[in-house]
C-alpha positions in Angstrom: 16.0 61.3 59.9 18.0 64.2 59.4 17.3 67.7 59.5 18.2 70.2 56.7 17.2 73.6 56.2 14.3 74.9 53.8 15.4 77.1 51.1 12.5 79.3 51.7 12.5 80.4 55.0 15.9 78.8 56.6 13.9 76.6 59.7 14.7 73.0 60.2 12.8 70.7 58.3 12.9 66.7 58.2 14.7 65.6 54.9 11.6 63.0 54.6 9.3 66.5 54.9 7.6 67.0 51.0 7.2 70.6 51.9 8.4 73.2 54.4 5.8 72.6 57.5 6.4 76.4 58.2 6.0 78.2 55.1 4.9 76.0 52.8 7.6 75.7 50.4 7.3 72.8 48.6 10.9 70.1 48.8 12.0 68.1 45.6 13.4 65.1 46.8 16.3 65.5 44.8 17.3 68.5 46.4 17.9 66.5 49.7 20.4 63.8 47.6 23.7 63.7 49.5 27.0 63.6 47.2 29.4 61.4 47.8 32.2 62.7 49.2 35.5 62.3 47.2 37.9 61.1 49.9 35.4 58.1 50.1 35.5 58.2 46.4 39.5 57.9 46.7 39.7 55.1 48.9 37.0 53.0 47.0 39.4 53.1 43.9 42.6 52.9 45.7 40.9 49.5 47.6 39.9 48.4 43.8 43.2 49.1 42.3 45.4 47.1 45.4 42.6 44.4 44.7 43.6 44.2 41.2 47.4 44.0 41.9 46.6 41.3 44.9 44.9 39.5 42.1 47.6 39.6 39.7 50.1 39.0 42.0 48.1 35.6 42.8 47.7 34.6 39.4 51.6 35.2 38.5 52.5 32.8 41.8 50.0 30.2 40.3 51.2 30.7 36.9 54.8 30.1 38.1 53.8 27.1 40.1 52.1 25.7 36.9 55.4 25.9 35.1 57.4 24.7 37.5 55.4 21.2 37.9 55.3 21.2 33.7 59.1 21.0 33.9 59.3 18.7 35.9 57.0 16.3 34.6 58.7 17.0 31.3 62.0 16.3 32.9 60.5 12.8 35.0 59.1 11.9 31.5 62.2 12.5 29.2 63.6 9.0 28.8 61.1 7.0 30.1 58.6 4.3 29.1 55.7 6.9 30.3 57.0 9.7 28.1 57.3 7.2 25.1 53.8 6.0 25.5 52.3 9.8 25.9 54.6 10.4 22.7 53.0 7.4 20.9 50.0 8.3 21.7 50.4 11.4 19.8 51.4 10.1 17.2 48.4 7.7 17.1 46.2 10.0 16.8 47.4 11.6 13.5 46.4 7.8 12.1 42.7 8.2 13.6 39.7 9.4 11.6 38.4 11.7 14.0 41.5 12.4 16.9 39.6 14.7 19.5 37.5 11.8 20.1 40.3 9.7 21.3 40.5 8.0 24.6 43.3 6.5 25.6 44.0 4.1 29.0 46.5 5.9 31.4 49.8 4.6 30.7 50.5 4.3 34.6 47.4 2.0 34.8 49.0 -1.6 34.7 48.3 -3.7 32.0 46.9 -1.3 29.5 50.3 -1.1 28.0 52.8 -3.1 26.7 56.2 -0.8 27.1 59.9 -2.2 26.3 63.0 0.5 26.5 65.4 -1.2 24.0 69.2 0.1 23.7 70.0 3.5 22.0 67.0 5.3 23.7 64.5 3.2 21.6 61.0 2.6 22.8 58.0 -0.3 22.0 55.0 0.6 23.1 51.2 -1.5 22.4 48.6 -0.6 23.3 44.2 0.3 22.4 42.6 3.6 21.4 38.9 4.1 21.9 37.8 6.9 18.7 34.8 7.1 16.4 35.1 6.0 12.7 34.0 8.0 9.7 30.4 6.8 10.6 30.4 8.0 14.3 30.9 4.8 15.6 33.0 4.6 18.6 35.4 1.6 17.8 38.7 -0.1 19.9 41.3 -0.3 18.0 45.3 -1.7 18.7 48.1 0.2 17.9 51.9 -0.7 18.0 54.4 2.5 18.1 58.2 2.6 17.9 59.8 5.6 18.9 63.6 7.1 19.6 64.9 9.9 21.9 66.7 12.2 19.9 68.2 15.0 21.7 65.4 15.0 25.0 62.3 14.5 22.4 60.1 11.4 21.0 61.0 11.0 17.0 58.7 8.5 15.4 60.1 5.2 14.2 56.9 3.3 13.3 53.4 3.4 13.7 50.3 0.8 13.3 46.8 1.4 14.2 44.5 -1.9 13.6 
């Protein structure tokens, strides 16, 4: 413990002391409390604020990254049987009763789909859907889709859901 001097009478006291063991003077604890000093203050919220940019900085990398692999997937995808199935799918789901409960197979998954790339960027793809019905029922149902690259996107041709 620390020593500090009493108010009343100037002596050294313990800081734990409750009152002045030479004259008497009773302490309040509060009067003991040690501020913090600034300069600690000062580093504590330049070590928060470099934090915060660290953290950004992080994020922005990540966020970049992310981007980055989108285009290129986008760019591996344009043209392609995959991209025309992910397209169809798409475009299944407006057909479906309730969409957000659809569950497709992954189209790299061999034999869940039945892709053809025809001439003049056209696309056939077949294929199921697992999605409830208007009663909550989770039903498998077919669906055929035709589709055409147009200038690097999917355009519908044609559409069945059975």
């Amino acid at each position: 413990m620390a020593l500090v001097a009493c108010p009343a009478c100037s002596k050294q006291v313990s800081e734990a002391a409750v009152s002045c063991p030479h004259c008497g003077h009773p302490f309040l604890t509060a009067s003991f409390t040690k501020e913090p000093s600034p300069a600690k203050t000062d580093h504590t919220f330049r070590n928060i604020g470099c934090g915060v940019i660290v953290l950004l900085l992080v994020g922005l990398c990540i966020s970049s990254d992310r981007d980055i692999a989108e285009q290129q997937t986008r760019e591996r995808l344009e043209g392609s049987v995959e991209g025309a199935a992910i397209a169809c799918q798409t475009f299944v789901k407006q057909q479906l009763k309730a969409p957000a409960t659809a569950k497709f197979p992954n189209p790299y998954t061999p034999g869940t789909h039945v892709m053809h790339a025809l001439p003049n960027g056209v696309f056939q793809i077949s294929s199921h859907v697992d999605a409830q019905n208007s009663f909550g029922a989770l039903i498998r149902n077919t669906w055929d889709c035709e589709v055409r690259l147009v200038a690097g996107s999917y355009r519908l041709t044609a559409v069945v859901v059975k």
